[in-house]
N, C-alpha and C positions, 0 to 999 in steps of 0.2 A: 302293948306295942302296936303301932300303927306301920302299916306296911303302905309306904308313897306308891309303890309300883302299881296298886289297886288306882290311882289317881290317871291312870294311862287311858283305860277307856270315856273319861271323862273331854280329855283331851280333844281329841279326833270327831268326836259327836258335835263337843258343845263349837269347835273352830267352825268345823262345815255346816250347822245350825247358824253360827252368830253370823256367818258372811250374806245368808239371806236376810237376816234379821233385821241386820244394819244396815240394810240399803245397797250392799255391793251388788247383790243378783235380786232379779226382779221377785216379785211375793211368789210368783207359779214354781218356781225352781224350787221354794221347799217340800215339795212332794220328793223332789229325788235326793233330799236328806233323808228321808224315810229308815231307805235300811241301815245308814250310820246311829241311828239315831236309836231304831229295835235293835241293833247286833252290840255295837260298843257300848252306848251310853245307857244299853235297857239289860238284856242280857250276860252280859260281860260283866255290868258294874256290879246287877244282884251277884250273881256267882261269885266277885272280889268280896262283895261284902260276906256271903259265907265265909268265904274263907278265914275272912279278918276274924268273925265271930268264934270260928276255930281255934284260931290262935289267942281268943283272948281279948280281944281287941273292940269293947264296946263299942266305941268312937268311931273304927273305921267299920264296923258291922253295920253298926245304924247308917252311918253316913252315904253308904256305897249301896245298903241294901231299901233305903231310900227314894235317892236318887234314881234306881236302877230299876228300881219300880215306878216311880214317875215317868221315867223316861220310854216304858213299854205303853204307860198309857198315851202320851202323847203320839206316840207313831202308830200305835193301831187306830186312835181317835182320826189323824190325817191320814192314814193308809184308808179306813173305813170312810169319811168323806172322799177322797179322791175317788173309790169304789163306786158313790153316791149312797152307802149302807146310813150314813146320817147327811142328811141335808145341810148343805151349806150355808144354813138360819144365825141371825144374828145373838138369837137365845144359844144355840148353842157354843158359838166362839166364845159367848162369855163366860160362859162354863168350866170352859176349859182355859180362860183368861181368872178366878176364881181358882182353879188350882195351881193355875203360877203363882197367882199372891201369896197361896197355901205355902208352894215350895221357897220363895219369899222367905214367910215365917221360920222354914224349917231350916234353910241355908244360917237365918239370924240364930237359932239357936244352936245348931252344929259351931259357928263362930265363935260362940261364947264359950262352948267346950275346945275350940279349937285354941284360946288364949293357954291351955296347958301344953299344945301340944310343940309348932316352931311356926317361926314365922309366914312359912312355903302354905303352911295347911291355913291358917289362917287372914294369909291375902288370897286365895285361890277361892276359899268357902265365902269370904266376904266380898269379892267380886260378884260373885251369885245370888247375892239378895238385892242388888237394884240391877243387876242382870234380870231375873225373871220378875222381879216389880215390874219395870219399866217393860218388858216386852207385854207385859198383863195390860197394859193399859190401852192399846188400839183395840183388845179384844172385847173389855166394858166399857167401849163407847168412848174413847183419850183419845190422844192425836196421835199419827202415824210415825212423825217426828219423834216422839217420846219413845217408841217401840224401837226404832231406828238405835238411839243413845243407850237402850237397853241392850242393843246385840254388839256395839262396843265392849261393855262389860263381859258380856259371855265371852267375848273373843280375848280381855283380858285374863278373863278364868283358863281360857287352855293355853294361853303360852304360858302361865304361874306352873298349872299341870304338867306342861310339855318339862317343863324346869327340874320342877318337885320331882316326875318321874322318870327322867335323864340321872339327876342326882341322885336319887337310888341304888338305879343300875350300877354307874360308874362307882358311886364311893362303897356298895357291896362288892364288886368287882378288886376294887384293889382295898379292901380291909379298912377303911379312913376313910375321913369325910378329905374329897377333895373339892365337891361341888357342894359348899354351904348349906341348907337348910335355913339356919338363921334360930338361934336358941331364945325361948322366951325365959324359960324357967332356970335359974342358975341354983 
């Protein structure tokens, strides 16, 4: 059983992330994504994914405690550049452009398990692989433009989330799905 509500820190990290991403706020302004980024998307997400693996829950275990570790890396990597603790080198962005391809790969294979699970988890996780492709690519050397088309996607990933995790609450709430999901498996 996969618990959506773990999907909520997802949300709130990857919006306030994709609004720099995409062009709406200038590059400098992702430093003060930082602590959205360590508390929900890093923090939060491992500890949902406990939980998931608690209840049983391979899928959302791996998924969240993943994610939730990538997501710690990333904001101490820019917490520690903004610091000046790593230099602001072009060897290093790609490095860490290199583990987006990585989280890339691992969004595609969480998709493919997510074809079991409903439709919500599976446009949310599949947003997320040319969401972080695409933002990987100004960081090995692509065009700014392309990173830009990449934080579209992230930003399509948390309002799938903001969804997926509204519909949880509400249809746990009143005992019935009243906010769809979307069933793959009949």
């Amino acid at each position: 059983v996969i618990d959506l509500r773990s999907l909520r820190p997802l949300d709130v990290e990857t919006l306030v992330a994709s609004m720099v991403i995409s062009g709406w706020f200038p590059g400098s302004a992702l430093v003060a994504t930082i602590p959205a980024v360590l508390v929900f998307a890093g923090v939060a997400q491992f500890i949902a994914g406990l939980l998931s693996f608690n209840r049983g829950s391979t899928f959302g275990g791996t998924t969240f405690c993943s994610y939730g570790a990538g997501n710690v890396i990333i904001a101490t990597f820019l917490w520690m550049e903004q610091l000046g603790f790593i230099p602001a080198a072009t060897d290093n962005r790609m490095l860490l452009g290199i583990g987006l391809l990585c989280f890339a790969y691992i969004s595609l294979m969480l998709a493919i398990a997510a074809l079991r699970a409903n439709v919500t988890y599976l446009l949310t996780i599949a947003a997320l692989i040319p969401g972080y492709a695409l933002t990987a690519v100004p960081m090995v050397g692509g065009s700014a433009a392309v990173g830009h088309v990449g934080g579209w996607f992230l930003a399509a990933a948390a309002v799938l989330a903001f969804y997926g995790g509204g519909a949880v609450v509400v249809n746990s709430n009143w005992r019935r799905e009243v906010l769809p999901l979307g069933n793959l498996m009949r």
